[in-house]
N, C-alpha and C positions, 0 to 999 in steps of 0.2 A: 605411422600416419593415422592420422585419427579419421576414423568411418564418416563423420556429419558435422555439419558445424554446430549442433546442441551438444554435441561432446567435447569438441572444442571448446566450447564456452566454457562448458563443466570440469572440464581441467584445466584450464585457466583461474577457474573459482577458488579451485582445490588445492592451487599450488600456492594462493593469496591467502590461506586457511577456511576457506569459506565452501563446505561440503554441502551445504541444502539450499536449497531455493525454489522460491516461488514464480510460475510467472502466468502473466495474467493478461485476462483476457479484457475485451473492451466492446465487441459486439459478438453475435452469435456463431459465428464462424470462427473469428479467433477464440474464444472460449470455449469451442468445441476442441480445438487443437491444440489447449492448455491443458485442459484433461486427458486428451489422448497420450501428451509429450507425458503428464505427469504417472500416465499408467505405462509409461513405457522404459521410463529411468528413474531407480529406485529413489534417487536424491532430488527428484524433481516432484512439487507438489504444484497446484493448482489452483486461482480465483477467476471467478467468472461473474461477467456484467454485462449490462449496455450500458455504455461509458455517457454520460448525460449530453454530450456534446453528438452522439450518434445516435438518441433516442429518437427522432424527427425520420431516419430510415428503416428502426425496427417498426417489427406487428406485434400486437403486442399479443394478438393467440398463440401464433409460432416459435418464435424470440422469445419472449415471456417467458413461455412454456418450456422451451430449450433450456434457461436459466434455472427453471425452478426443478426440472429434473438432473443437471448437471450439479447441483448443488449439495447431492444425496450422497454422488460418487465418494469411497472414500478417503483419496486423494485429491478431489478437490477442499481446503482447510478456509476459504472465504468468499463469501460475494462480494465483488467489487472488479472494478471500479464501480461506484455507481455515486449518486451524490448531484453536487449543484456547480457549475459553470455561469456565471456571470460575467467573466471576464471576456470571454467568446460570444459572439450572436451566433449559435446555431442552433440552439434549440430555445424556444420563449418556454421564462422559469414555470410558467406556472404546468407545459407538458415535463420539463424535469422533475419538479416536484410532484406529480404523480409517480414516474417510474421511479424517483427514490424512495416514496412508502411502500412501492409491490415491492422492492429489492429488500426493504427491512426489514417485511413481511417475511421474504424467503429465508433472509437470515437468521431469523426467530423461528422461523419452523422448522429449519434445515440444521439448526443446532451450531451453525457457522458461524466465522468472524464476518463482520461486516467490513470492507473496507471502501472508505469516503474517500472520494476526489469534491475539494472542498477549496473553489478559486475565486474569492470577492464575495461570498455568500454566506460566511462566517454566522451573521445571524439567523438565517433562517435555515440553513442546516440543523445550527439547536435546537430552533423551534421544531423543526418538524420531528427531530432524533425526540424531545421530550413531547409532542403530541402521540405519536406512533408508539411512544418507550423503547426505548436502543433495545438491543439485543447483549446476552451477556458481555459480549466481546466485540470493541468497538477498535477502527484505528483509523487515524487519520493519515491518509495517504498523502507523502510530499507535503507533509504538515506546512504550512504559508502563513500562521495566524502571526500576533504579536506575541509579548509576557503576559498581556490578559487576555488572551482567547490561549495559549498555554495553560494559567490559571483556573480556566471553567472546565478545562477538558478534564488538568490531575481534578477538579472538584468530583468530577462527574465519573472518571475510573478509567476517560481512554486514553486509548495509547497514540502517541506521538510518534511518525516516521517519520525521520529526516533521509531527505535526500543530500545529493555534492552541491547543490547551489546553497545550504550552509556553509562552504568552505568559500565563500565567496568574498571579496574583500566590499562588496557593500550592501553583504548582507546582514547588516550591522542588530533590526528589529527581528532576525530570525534567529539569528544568534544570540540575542537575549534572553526569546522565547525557551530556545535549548537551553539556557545555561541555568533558565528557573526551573525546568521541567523535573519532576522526581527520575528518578534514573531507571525506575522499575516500570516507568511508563512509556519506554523509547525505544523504538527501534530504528535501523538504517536500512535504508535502500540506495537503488538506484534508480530509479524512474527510467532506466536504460531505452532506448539512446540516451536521451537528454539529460541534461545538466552533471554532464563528468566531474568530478569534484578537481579540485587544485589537486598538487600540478598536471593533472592531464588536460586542463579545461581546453574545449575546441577540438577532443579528439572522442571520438562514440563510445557512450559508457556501454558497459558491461559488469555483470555481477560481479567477477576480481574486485573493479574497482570500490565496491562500498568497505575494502578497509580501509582507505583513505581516511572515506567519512567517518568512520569508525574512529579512526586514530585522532582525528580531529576534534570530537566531541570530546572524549577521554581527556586531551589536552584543556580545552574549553571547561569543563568541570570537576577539573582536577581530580580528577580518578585514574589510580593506577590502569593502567591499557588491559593487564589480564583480567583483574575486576570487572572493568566494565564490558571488556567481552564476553564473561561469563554471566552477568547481568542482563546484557542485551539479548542472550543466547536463551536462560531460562525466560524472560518474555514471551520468544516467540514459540518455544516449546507451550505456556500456557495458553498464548492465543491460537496460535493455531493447531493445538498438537501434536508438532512435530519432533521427532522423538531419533 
């Protein structure tokens, strides 16, 4: 019987082919506990943020400051979530788009990936990633754009995550987006819980499941499945890495 359920998960991962994983944080306290989990399990690595939608209850001396030294750790491999929400009224953009240029600040100084949560704000995410200057290593988390915001991202060098609501039957402009995307610029997730990919949909994701997604894309861009899992694999080795 398995000691915790973070091992549980992790062998569950492991038995999908899926040995490493990130997971990430969203305010000061779970991204204290993303690094701790990730200092604690060799296959566990760590991103830490204040998610733009919870920026409105961090400080930014405290929190802030929490982020910009958890960031150094070195198993935590990115800052993020961090980024712009327009879809949500919970934070007004113009205090998100403050904590997304401290967060890209940390990521260029921290030598990290940055990773965006990017929902209705497609443009002014660019704007600010080219006012600020991205950091070497950019990824769009549960990528949402069209085939042209696909387009500016391969322009621009970042990487593309798709999550399981790709697998969805009507996500007809996401999966466009994927099927134009260079293949050396993708990676999959889960956005665990949400959006379990077909056939689980309606049941809570977990890391296992991003082969799905995985298999799916592979399908969608006609790439052989071990290709592009070796494809997708050295990706995150260079963004984040992980080794």
């Amino acid at each position: 019987m398995l000691g915790s359920p973070v091992e549980a998960v992790l062998a569950a991962a492991a038995a999908a082919g899926i040995t490493r994983v990130i997971t990430v944080g969203t305010d000061a306290a779970s991204s204290r506990w993303a690094a701790s989990c990730a200092g604690s399990y060799a296959d566990v690595y760590a991103a830490v943020a204040i998610h733009p939608n919870d920026v409105m209850d961090a400080e930014i001396v405290g929190d802030l400051e929490t982020i910009g030294q958890l960031a150094w750790r070195p198993k935590v491999v990115a800052v993020g979530e961090t980024g712009l929400d327009y879809y949500r009224d919970h934070s007004p953009p113009k205090v998100q788009q403050w904590w997304f240029r401290q967060h890209i600040k940390i990521a260029k100084e921290s030598g990290k990936a940055l990773m965006i949560h990017d929902r209705d704000a497609h443009e002014d995410v660019l704007r600010i990633l080219a006012e600020e200057g991205p950091p070497d290593k950019v990824v769009f988390h549960c990528f949402s754009g069209d085939a042209e915001m696909a387009k500016q991202c391969a322009e621009a060098g970042y990487v593309m995550s798709f999550a399981g609501n790709v697998t969805f039957p009507s996500a007809g402009s996401l999966r466009e987006a994927a099927a134009g995307a260079p293949p050396d610029l993708i990676l999959v997730e889960t956005d665990a819980p949400f959006l379990t990919p077909v056939p689980n949909r309606g049941r809570p994701n977990s890391p296992a499941m991003a082969a799905y997604t995985l298999r799916f894309l592979a399908e969608l861009k006609g790439i052989e499945l071990a290709t592009f899992c070796d494809t997708v694999t050295a990706t995150a080795r260079r963004v984040f890495g992980i080794w």
